[in-house]
N, C-alpha and C positions, 0 to 999 in steps of 0.2 A: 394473477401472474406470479410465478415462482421466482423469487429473486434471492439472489446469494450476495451479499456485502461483502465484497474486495479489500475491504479498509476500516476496520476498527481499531481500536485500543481500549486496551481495561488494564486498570493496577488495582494492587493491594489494599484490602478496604482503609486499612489505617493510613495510605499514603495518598489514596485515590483524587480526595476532592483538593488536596494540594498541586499534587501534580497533574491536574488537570488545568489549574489555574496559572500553572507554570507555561504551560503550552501555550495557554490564550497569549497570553504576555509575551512569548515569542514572537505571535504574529499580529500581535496588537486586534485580532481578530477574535471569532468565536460568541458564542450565546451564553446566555445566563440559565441556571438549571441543569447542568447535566454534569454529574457528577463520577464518571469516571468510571464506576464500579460495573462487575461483570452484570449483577441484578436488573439494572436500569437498562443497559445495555438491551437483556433479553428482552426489559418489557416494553420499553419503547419501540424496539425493532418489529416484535411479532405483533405490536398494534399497527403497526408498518405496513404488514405484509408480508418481512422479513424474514426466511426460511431457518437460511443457515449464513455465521458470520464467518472469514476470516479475520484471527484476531495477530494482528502484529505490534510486538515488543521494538522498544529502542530503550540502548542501555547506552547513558551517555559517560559512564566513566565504565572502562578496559577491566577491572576487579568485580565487577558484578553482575556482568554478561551470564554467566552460568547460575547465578541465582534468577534471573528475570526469566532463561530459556524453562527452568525448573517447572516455574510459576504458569507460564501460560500452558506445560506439558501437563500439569496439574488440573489447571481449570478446562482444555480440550476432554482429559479423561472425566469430568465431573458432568460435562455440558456437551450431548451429541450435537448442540448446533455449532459447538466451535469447531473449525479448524485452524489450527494451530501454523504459527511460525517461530522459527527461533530468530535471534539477532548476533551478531557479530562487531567487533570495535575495531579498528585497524592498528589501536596500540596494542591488542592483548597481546598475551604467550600464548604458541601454539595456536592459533589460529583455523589450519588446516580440521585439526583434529578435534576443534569443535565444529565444526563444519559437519564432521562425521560423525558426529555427536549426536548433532540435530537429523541429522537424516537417519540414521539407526533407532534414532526415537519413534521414529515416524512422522516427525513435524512437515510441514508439506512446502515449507520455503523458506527463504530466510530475507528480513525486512531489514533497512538499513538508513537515517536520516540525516546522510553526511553534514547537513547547515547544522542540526544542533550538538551530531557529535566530534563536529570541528577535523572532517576528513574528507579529502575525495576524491568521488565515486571511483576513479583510476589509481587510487593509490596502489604502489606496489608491492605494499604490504598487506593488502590486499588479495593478491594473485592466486596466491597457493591454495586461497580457499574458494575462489572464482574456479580453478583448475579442476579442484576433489566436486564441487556441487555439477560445474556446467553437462547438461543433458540429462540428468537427475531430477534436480527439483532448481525452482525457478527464484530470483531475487528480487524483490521488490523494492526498488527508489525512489523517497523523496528527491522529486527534481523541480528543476528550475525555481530561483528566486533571485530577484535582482540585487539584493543586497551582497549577495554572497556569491563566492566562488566556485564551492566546492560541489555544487550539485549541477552545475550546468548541462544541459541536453548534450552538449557537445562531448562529454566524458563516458556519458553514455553510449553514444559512435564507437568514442575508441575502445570502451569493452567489446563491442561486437567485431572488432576487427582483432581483438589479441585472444577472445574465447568466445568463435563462432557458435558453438553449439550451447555459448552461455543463455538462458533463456529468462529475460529481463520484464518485468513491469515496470515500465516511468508513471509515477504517478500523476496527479493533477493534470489529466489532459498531457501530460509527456512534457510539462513547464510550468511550475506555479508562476502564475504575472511572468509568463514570456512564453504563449502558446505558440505565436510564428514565429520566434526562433525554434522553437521547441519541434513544432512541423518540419520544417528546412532539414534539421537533424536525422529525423528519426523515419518519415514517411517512408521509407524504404527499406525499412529493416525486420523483414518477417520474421525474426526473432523475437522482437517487441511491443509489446501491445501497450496501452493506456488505461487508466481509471480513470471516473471523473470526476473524484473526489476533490472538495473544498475548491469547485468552480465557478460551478452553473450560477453561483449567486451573484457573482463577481464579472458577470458576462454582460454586456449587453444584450437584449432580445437577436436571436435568428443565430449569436457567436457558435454555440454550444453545438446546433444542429451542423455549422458550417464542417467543421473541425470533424464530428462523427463522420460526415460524409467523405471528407477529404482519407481520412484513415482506413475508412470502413467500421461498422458495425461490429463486421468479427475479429475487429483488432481493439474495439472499448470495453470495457466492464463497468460494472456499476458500483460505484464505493461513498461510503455516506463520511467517514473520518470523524467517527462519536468518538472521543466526549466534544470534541471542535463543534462540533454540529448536530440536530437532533432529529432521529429517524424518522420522526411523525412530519416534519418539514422538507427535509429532504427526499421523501419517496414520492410525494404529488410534484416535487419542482421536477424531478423528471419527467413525470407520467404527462406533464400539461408540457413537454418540447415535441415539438412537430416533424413523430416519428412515424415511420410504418408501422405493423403488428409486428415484423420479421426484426425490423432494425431492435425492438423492442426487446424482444424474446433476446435477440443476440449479446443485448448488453446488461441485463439484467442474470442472466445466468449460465447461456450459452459458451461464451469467451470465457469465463471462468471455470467452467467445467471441464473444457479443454485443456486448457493451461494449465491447470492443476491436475488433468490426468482424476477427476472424481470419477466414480463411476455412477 
């Protein structure tokens, strides 16, 4: 089966196995072993079955968004299985015009994890660059967690109602730990689709299938969220949920092809 990964991250070899362990500790979650780097990345994934990754950046301080956008336009040109996203901070300068940054690079979207970089998803300082991207290239959100405010499904609504043709990914099933709020929200907004990355483990048996069904097929994509997670694990807990051949096909490479506009 051809499958494209919706949800990676890779840093800098010298910062990699740090900031990876930065992340686990965020969610008090995550495996032992996998360290960050673009390397592992590829080798894990294409022991997977792994075709081609999207790789998305989060820059959690405003002064070094454009050094991190750098980095993964760097590693996309080195590696044909990347594609590339840039990030965005709601404190920076100019905002917009790195928006237009990323898309004249050619980066294919832009990724954004309002809980750790303490913004959200509706911010209004946000707008201008929701404005220049929306019907272009698409934005990917960490959403839903109960700790915190700023990623709620709910904020995700109100993008689609102030930039219709903005074209959104909520991540984790459309709500980390709060899938029906996260449904209530979102089910009806053909703008928006889901990954179901940093779920399925955390699911009861039959959750995971319920939820695809409930969305459709052509609104899931498949996202593993390495270094949190490790590809050789993550691609059989899919392949053993009790799908069709089609539902399959759809979420594995389908739904991302479109949405991204690959050819």
């Amino acid at each position: 089966m051809y499958i494209i990964d919706l949800h990676t991250h890779i840093y800098p070899e010298n910062i990699a196995k740090k900031a990876t362990e930065s992340v686990k500790d965020f969610y008090h979650l995550g495996i032992d072993g996998m360290d960050g780097t673009a390397s592992m990345l590829l080798k894990r994934g294409k022991a997977a079955g792994i075709s081609k990754f999207v790789i998305l950046p989060v820059s959690i301080k405003p002064d070094r968004v454009q050094q991190i956008n750098n980095f993964i336009l760097q590693q996309s040109a080195i590696h044909d299985e990347f594609i590339g996203f840039g990030t965005l901070h709601a404190a920076m300068d100019y905002v917009a015009d790195e928006a237009e940054w990323i898309m004249a690079e050619g980066l294919h979207g832009i990724k954004m994890h309002p809980d750790s970089q303490r913004f959200n998803i509706d911010d209004p300082r946000l707008f201008p660059a929701y404005e220049a991207i929306q019907g272009k290239i698409p934005v990917l959100l960490h959403t839903g967690d109960t700790r915190y405010p700023f990623s709620h499904p709910s904020r995700v609504r109100t993008l689609t109602k102030l930039f219709p043709k903005l074209e959104i990914v909520a991540a984790h099933f459309g709500g980390y730990s709060m899938y029906e709020e996260a449904y209530e929200q979102l089910h009806d907004l053909d703008n928006v689709i889901m990954d179901i990355s940093s779920s399925m483990m955390l699911m009861p048996e039959g959750v995971a299938e319920k939820y695809i069904r409930a969305y459709g097929a052509e609104r899931m994509a498949y996202g593993t969220d390495y270094p949190m997670w490790d590809p050789e694990m993550e691609v059989p807990r899919f392949l053993n949920l009790k799908l069709t051949d089609d539902e399959f096909e759809q979420i594995a490479h389908k739904t991302t092809e479109r949405f991204l506009k690959l050819k």
